[in-house]
PyMOL CGO cylinders between C-alpha atoms (Angstrom):
from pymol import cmd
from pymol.cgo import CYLINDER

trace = [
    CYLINDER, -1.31, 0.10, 6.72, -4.86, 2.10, 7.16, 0.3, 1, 1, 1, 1, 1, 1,
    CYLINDER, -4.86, 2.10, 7.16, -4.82, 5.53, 7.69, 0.3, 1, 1, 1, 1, 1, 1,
    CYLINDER, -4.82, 5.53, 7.69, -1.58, 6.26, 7.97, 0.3, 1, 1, 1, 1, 1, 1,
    CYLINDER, -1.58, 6.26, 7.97, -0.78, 4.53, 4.35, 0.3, 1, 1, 1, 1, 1, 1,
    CYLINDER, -0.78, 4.53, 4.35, -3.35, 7.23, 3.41, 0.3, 1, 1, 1, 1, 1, 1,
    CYLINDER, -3.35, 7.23, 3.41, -1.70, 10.14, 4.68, 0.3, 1, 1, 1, 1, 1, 1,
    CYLINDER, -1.70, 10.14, 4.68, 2.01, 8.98, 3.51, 0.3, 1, 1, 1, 1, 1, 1,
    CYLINDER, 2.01, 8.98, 3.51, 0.16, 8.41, -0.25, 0.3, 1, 1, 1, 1, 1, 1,
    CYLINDER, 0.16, 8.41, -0.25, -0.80, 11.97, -0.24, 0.3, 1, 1, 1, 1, 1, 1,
    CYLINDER, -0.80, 11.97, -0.24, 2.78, 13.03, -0.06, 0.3, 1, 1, 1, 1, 1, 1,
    CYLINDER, 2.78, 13.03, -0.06, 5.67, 12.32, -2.51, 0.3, 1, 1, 1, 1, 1, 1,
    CYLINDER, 5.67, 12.32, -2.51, 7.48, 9.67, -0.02, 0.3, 1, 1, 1, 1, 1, 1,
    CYLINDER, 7.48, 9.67, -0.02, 7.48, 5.94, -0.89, 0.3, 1, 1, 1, 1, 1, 1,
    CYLINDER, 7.48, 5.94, -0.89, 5.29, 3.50, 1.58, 0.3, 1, 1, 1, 1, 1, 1,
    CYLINDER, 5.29, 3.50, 1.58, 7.67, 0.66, 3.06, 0.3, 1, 1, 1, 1, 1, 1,
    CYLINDER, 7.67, 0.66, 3.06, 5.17, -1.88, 4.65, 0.3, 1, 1, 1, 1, 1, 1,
    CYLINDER, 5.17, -1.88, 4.65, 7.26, -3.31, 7.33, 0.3, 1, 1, 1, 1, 1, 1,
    CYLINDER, 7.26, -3.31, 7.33, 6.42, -6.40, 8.70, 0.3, 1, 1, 1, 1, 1, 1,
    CYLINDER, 6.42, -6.40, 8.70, 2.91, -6.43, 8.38, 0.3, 1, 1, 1, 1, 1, 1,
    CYLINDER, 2.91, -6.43, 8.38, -0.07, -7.89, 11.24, 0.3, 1, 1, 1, 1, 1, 1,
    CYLINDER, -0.07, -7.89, 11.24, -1.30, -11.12, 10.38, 0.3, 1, 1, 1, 1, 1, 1,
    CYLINDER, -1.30, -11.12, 10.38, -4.87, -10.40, 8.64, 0.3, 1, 1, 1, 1, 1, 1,
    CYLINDER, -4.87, -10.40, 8.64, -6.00, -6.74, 7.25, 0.3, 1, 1, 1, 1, 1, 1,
    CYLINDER, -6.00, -6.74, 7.25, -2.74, -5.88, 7.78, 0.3, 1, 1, 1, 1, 1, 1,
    CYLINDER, -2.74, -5.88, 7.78, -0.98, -8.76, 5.13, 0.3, 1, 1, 1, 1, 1, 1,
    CYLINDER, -0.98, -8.76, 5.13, -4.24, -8.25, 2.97, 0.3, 1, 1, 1, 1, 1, 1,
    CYLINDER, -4.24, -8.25, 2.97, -3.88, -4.72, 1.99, 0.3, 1, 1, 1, 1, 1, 1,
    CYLINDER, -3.88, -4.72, 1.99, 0.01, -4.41, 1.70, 0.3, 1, 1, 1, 1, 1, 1,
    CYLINDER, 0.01, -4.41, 1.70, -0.50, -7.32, -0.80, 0.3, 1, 1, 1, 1, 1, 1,
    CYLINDER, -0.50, -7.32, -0.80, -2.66, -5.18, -2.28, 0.3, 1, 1, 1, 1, 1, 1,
    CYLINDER, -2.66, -5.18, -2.28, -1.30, -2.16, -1.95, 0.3, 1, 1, 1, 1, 1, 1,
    CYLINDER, -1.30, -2.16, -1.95, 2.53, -3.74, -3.39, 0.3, 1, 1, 1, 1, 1, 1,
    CYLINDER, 2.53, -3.74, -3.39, 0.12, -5.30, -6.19, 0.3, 1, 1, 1, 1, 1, 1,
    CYLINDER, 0.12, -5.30, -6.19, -0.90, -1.62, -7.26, 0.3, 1, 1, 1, 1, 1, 1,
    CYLINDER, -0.90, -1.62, -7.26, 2.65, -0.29, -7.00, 0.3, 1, 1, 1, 1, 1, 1,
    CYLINDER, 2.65, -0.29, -7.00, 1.55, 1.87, -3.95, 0.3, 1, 1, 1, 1, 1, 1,
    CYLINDER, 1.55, 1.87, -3.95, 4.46, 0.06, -1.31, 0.3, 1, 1, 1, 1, 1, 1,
    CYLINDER, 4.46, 0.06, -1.31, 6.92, -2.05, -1.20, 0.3, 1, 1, 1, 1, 1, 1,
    CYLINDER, 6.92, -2.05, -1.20, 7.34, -4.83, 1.57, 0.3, 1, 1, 1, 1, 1, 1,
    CYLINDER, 7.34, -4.83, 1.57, 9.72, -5.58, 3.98, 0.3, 1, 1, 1, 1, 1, 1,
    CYLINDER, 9.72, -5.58, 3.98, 9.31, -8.69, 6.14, 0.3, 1, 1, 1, 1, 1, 1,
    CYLINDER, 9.31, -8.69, 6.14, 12.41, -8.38, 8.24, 0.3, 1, 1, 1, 1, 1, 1,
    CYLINDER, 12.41, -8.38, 8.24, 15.15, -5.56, 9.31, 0.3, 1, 1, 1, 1, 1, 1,
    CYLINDER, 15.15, -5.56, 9.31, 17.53, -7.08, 6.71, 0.3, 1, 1, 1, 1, 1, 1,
    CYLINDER, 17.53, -7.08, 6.71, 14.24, -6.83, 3.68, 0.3, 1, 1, 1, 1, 1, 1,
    CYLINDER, 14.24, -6.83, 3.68, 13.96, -2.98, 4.75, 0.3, 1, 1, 1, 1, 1, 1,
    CYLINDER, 13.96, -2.98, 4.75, 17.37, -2.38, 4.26, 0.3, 1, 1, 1, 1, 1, 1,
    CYLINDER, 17.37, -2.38, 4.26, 17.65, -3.87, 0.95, 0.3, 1, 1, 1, 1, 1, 1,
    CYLINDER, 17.65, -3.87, 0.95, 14.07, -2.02, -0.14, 0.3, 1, 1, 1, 1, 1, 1,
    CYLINDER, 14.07, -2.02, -0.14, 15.55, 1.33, 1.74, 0.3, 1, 1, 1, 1, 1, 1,
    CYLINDER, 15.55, 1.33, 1.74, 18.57, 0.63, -0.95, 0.3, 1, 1, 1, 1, 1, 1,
    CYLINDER, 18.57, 0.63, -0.95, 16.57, 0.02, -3.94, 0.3, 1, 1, 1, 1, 1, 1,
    CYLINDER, 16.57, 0.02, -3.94, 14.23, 2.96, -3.42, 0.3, 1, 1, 1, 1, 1, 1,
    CYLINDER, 14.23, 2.96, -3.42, 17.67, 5.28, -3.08, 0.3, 1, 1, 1, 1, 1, 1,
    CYLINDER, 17.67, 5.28, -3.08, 19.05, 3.80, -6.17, 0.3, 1, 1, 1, 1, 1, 1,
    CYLINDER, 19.05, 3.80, -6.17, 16.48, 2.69, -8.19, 0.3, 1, 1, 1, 1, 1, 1,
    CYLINDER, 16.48, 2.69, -8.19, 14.91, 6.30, -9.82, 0.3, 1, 1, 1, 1, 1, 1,
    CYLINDER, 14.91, 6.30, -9.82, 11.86, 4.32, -12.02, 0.3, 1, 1, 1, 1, 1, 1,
    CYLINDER, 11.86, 4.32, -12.02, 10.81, 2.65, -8.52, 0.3, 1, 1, 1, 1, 1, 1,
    CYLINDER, 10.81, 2.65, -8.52, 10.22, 5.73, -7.32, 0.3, 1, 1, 1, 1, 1, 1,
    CYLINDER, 10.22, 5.73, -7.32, 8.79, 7.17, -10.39, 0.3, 1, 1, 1, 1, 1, 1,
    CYLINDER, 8.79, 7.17, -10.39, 6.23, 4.21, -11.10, 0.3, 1, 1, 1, 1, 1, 1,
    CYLINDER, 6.23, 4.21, -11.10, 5.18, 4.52, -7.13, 0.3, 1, 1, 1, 1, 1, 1,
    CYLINDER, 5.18, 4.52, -7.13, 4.89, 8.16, -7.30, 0.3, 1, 1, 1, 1, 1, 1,
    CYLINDER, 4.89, 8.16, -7.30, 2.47, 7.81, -10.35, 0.3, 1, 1, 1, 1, 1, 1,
    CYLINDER, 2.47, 7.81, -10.35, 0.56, 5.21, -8.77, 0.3, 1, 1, 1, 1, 1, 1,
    CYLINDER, 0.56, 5.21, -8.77, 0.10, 6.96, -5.58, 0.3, 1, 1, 1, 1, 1, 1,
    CYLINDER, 0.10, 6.96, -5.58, -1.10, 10.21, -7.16, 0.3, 1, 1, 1, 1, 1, 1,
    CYLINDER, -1.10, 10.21, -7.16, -3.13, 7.90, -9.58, 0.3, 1, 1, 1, 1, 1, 1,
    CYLINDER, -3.13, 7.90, -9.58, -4.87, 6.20, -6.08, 0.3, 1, 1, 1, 1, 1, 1,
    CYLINDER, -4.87, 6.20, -6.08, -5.13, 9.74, -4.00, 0.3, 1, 1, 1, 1, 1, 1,
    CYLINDER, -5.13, 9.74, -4.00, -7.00, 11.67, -7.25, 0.3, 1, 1, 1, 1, 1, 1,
    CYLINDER, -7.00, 11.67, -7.25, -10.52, 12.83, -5.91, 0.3, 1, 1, 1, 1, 1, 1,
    CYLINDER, -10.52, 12.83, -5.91, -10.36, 10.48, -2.70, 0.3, 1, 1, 1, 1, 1, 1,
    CYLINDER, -10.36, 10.48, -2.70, -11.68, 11.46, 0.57, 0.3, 1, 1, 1, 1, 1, 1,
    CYLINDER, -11.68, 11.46, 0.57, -10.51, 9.68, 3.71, 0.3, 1, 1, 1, 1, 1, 1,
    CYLINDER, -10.51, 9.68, 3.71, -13.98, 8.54, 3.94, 0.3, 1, 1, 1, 1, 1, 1,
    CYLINDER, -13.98, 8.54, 3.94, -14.42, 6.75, 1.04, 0.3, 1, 1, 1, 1, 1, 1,
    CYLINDER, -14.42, 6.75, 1.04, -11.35, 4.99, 1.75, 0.3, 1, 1, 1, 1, 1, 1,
    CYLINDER, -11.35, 4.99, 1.75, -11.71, 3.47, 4.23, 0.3, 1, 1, 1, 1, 1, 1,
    CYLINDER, -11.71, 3.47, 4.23, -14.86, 2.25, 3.28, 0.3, 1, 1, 1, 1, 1, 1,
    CYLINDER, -14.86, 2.25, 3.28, -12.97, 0.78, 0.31, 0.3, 1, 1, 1, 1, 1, 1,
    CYLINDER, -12.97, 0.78, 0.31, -10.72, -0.57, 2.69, 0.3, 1, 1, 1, 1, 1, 1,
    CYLINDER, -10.72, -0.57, 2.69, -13.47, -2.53, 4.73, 0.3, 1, 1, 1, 1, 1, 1,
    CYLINDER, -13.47, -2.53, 4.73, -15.37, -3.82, 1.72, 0.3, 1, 1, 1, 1, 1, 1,
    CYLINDER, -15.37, -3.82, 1.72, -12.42, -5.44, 0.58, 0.3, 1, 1, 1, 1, 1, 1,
    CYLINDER, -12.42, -5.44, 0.58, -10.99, -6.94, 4.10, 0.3, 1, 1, 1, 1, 1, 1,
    CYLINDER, -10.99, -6.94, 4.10, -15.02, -8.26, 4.62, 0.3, 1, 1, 1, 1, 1, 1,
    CYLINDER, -15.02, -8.26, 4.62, -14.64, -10.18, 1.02, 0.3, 1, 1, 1, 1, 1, 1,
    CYLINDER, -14.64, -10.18, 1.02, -11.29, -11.74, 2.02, 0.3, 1, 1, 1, 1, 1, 1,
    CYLINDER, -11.29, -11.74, 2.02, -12.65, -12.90, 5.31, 0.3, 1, 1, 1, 1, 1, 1,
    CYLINDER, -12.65, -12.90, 5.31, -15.74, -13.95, 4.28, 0.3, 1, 1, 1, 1, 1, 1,
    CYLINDER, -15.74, -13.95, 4.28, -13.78, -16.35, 1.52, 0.3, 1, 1, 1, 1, 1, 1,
    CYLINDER, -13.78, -16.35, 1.52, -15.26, -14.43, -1.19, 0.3, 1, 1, 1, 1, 1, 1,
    CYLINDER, -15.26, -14.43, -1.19, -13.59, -11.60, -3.83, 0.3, 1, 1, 1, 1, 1, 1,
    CYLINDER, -13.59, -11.60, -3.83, -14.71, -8.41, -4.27, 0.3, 1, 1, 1, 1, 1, 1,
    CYLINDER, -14.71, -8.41, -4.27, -14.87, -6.39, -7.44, 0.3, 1, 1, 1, 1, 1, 1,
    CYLINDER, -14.87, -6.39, -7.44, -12.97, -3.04, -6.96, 0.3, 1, 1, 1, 1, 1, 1,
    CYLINDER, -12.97, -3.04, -6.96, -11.77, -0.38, -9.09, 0.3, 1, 1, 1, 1, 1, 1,
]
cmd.load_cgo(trace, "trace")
């Protein structure tokens, strides 16, 4: 996840989160699979069946591609990540932040 979720988003290549860390890193591929921005893989045999279904499964694709030109529209890196941090400070704290 992090930054280099925001670079892949800016091209037209679907995000696989593969095994994610424990923490920030299961956080925001929850919410980034929530907002159809990737797709998860826990284990090498859940990446090859989501490697599959992105080759064979066109509105996948299409409804990520939308949704990750949706996300990207007028961001900066910047922002971001401070979008990024608000919301990992809210889980850990116990609390839920409002985002947009």
């Amino acid at each position: 996840a992090g930054v280099t979720v925001l670079e892949a988003l800016r091209t037209p290549r679907p995000v696989v989160a593969f095994a994610p860390l424990a923490g920030h890193g299961t956080a925001s591929t929850t919410e980034m699979v929530r907002r159809n921005l990737a797709v998860e893989a826990r284990n090498v045999p859940g990446l090859v069946e989501q490697i599959r279904r992105l080759r064979t499964d066109p509105e996948l694709l299409r409804t990520m591609e939308r949704a990750g030109e949706s996300w990207v529209e007028g961001r900066d890196l910047r922002r971001s990540v401070g979008e990024i941090q608000v919301l990992y400070s809210a889980r850990t704290n116990g609390s839920v932040a409002a985002h947009h």
